[in-house]
C-alpha positions as a Markdown table, in Angstrom:
| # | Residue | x | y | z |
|---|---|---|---|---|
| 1 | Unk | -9.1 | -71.3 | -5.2 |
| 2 | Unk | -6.8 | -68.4 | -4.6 |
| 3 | Unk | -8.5 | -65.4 | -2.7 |
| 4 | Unk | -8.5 | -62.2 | -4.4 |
| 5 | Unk | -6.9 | -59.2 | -2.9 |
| 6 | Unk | -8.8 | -55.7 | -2.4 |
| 7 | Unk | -7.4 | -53.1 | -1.4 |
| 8 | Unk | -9.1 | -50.6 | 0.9 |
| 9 | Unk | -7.3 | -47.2 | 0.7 |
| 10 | Unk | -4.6 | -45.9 | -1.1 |
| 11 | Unk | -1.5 | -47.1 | -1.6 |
| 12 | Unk | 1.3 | -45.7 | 0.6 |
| 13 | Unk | 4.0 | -46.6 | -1.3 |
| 14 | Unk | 2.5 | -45.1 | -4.3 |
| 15 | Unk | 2.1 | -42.0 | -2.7 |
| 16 | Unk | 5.9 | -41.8 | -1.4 |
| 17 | Unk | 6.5 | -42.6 | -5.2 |
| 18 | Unk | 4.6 | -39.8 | -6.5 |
| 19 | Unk | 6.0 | -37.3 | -3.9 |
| 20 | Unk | 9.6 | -38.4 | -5.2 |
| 21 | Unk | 8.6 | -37.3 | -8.5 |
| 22 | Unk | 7.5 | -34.1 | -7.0 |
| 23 | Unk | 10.8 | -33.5 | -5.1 |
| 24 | Unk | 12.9 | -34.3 | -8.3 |
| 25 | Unk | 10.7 | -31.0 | -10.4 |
| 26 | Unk | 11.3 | -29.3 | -7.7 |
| 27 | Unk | 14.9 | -29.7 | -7.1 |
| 28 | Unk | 15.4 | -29.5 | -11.0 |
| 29 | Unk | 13.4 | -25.9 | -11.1 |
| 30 | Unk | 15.7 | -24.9 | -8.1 |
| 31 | Unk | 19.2 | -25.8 | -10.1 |
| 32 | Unk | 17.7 | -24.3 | -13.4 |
| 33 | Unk | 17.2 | -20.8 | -11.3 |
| 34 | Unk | 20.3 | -21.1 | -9.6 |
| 35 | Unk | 22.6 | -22.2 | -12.4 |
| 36 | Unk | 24.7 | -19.0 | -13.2 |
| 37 | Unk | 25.2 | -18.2 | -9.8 |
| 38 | Unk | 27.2 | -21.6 | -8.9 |
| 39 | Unk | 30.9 | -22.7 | -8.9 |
| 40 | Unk | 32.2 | -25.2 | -11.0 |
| 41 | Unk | 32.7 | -27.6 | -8.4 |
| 42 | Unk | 29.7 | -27.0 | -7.1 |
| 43 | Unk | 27.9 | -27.7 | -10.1 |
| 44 | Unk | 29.5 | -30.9 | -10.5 |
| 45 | Unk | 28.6 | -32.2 | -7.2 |
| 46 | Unk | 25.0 | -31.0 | -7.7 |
| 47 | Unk | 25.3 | -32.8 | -11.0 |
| 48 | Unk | 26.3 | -36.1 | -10.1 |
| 49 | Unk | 23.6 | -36.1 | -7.3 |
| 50 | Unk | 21.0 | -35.3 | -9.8 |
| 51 | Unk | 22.3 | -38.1 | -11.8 |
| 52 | Unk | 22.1 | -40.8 | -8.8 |
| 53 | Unk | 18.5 | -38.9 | -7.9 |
| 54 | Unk | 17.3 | -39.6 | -11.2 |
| 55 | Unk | 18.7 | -43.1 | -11.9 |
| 56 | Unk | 17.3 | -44.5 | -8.4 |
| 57 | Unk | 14.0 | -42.9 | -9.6 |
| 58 | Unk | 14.2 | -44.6 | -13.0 |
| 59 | Unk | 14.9 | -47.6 | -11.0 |
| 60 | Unk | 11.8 | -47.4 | -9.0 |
| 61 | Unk | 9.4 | -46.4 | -11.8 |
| 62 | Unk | 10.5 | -49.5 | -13.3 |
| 63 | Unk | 9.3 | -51.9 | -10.8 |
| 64 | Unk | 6.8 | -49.5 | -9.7 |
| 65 | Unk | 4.8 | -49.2 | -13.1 |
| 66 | Unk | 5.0 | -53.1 | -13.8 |
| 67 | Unk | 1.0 | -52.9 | -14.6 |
| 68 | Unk | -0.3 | -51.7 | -17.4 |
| 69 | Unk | -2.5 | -49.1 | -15.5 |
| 70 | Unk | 0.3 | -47.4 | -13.5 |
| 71 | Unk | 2.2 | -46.3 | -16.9 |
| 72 | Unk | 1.3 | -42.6 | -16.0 |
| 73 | Unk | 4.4 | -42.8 | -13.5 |
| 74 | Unk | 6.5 | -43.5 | -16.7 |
| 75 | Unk | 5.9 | -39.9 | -18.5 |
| 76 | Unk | 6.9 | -37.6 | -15.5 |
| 77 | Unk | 10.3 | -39.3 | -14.6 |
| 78 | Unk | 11.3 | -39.9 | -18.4 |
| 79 | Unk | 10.7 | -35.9 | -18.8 |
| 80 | Unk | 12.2 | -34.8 | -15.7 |
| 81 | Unk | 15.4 | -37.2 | -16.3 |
| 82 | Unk | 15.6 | -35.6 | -20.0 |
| 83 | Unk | 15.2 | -32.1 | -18.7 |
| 84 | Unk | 18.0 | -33.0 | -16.5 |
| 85 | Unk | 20.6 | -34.1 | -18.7 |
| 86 | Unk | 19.7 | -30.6 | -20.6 |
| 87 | Unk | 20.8 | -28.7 | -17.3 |
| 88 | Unk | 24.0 | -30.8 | -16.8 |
| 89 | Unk | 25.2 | -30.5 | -20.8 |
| 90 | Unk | 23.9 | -26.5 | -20.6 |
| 91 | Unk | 26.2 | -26.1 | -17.5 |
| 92 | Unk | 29.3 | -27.9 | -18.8 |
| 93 | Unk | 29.0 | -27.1 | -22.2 |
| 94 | Unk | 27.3 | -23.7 | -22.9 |
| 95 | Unk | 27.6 | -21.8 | -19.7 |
């Protein structure tokens, strides 16, 4: 017979996951205040980082939300990787 597993506590990695999602609203909100105030090379560098940010994080949510119970961690990087394709096309195209 193969022994359950229970898990006492939270899970750590979880938690680092969640706090990843919190760092990537938080760096977006900062870009989004910031963005008439930066040079064009500028913004491209902090574009292409928010790119690789947000592809590693859609990476992780990936094999992170493999359950069907963890499909809450879908929602917030899904939005916050929209939200930052709006602030790269607004800075290249419209500003």
């Amino acid at each position: 017979m193969a022994a359950s597993f229970n898990r006492n506590g939270s899970d750590k990695l979880q938690k680092v996951f969640l706090y990843l999602i919190l760092l990537n609203w938080l760096l977006l909100i900062i870009v989004a205040l910031n963005m008439n105030t930066l040079r064009f090379s500028h913004g491209v560098m902090i574009s292409v980082m928010i790119f690789i940010y947000n592809y590693f994080l859609a990476h992780l949510c990936f094999i992170r939300a493999a359950r069907a119970q963890d499909a809450y961690l879908i929602y917030p990087v899904v939005i916050g990787a929209l939200s930052s394709f709006f602030l790269v096309v607004y800075f290249f195209f419209l500003l």
